[in-house]
Residue, then its C-alpha position, 0 to 999 in steps of 0.5 A: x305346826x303339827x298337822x292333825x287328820x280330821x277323825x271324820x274326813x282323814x284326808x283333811x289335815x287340822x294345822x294348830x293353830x287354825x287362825x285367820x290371816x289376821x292373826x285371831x281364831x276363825x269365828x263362825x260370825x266370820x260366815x254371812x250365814x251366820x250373822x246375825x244369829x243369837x250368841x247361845x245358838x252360835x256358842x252351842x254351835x261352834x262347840x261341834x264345829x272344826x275348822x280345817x286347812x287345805x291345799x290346791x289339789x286336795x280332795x274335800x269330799x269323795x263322791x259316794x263318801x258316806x258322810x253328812x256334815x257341811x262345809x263352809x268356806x271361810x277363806x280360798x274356793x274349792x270345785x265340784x265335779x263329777x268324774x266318769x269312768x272314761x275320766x271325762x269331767x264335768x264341772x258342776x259348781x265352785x264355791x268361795x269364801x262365805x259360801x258352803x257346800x254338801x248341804x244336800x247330804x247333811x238334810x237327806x243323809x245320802x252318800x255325797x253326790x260329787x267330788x270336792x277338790x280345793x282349787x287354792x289354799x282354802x280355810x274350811x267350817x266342817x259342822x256336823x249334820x244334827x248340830x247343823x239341822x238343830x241350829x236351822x230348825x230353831x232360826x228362821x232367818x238361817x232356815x230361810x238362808x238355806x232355802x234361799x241357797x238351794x234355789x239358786x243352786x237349782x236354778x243354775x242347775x236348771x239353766x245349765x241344763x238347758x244350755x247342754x240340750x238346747x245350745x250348740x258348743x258356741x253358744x254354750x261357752x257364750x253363756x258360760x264366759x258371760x257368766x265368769x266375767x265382770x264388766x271391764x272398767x274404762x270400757x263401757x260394753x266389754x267384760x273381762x275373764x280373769x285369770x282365764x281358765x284353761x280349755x279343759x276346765x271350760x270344756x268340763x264346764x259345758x260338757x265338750x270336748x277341750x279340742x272343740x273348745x279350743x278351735x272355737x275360741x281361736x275361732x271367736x277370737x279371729x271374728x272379734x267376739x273376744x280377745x285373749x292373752x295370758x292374763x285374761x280373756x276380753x269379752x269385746x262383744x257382750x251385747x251381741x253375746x247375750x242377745x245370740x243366746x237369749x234368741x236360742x233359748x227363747x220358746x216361739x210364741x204360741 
C-alpha cells in the first residue's frame, strides 16, 4: 500500500485503497449528512472529495492553517484544542464518526481557529469549501443540517464558558464528567466514564491545572461522590452532582 501527501493538507497521508472496514469504497451516503440528498447532487459532490487516513497523533489541521476545506469523520474521532505559548492546552471539542469539522473556515474563509490532532485511527471526507457551499445552498435539508450543527456547537460553547467563570474547579469537573458519561447499566443512579481520561486532558477540558484535578478527584473519591480504577471512572452520585451544579449556575430570582 503506497502512501500518498494530500496536495492541500501534506501532513495527511491517502493509503490506496482508502476502503471502509468491510472491504468497499467509502461513500458519502456512508455520512448521516449526507443522506438522503439527491444521487446528482451526491455524484457531483463526491467528484471533489478525497478521503483520507490518519493516525493517533497526527495533526488534521494547524491553528492559523490558511486553508477552507471541511472535514467529515467516517470512522475513528480527533480533538480540537488550542495551545498557548506557555503549552498550556485547553481542550475545545472531539468529534466522532458521522460528524465533521472546520466548517467555520469553509463559510468565513478565515485561517483555522484550532489545532485538529486524531485521537485514534480516523477515516477522514476532506471536501473542498465551494464544492461543499454549492452542495448547502442548493439542499434545504443539508443547509438546515449545518444550521443545526453550528447551534449546538455554540450552546456548548456558551455553556462551557459559563462554567469557566461561574463554577469552582469542583464543580466544573462535575459538569464535565456528567457530560463524558452514560448511565451504568444494572444500577439505576450511577453513570460510568469509560475509558477514563487521564488528569491532564480533563484539567484541559475545564481550563485547570492537572494537580488541582488530580487532588480533587482523590478528594471526590474518598467523599463517595465517584469511584475509580483503571477501566473506568464510576459516577456514584449523579443526582446530587447535577442538583450542585444547577444550584451554581442558576440566577436568584428577581
Amino acid at each position: 500500500m503506497r502512501a500518498i501527501p494530500d496536495p492541500v493538507h501534506p501532513h495527511l497521508v491517502w493509503l490506496r485503497p482508502a476502503m471502509t472496514e468491510n472491504g468497499r469504497a467509502p461513500s458519502l451516503t456512508d455520512l448521516p449528512f449526507f443522506r438522503g440528498a439527491a444521487p446528482a447532487a451526491l455524484e457531483r459532490l463526491a467528484a471533489a472529495a478525497r478521503w483520507r487516513v490518519v493516525e493517533p497523533g497526527q495533526v488534521v489541521v494547524d491553528e492559523d492553517e490558511p486553508s477552507t476545506d471541511i472535514f467529515f469523520v467516517a470512522a475513528g474521532a480527533v480533538r480540537v484544542q488550542l495551545r498557548a505559548a506557555s503549552g498550556r492546552e485547553v481542550l475545545l471539542n472531539e468529534f466522532g464518526a458521522g460528524e465533521f469539522f472546520g466548517e467555520l473556515s469553509a463559510i468565513d474563509g478565515m485561517p483555522r481557529a484550532a489545532n485538529v490532532t486524531a485521537v485514534a485511527r480516523s477515516r477522514l471526507c476532506i471536501i473542498p469549501a465551494r464544492a461543499f457551499l454549492d452542495f448547502v445552498f442548493a439542499t434545504p435539508a443539508a443547509c438546515h443540517a449545518l444550521l443545526r450543527t453550528l447551534a449546538a456547537k455554540l450552546r456548548l460553547q456558551t455553556e462551557r464558558t459559563l462554567e469557566r467563570e461561574a463554577l469552582p474547579v469542583r464543580l466544573r469537573l462535575f459538569s464535565e464528567l456528567l457530560r463524558l458519561s452514560r448511565p451504568r447499566a444494572g444500577a439505576p443512579g450511577e453513570r460510568v466514564v469509560s475509558p477514563p481520561p487521564p488528569h491532564h486532558e480533563l484539567a484541559a477540558r475545564i481550563g485547570a491545572r492537572r494537580e488541582v484535578v488530580s487532588r480533587e478527584l482523590s478528594d471526590m473519591t474518598r467523599e463517595g461522590w465517584l469511584s475509580r480504577d483503571r477501566r473506568a471512572i464510576r459516577i456514584l452520585r449523579a443526582d446530587e452532582m447535577q442538583r450542585a451544579v444547577a444550584a451554581e449556575l442558576r440566577a436568584p430570582a428577581a
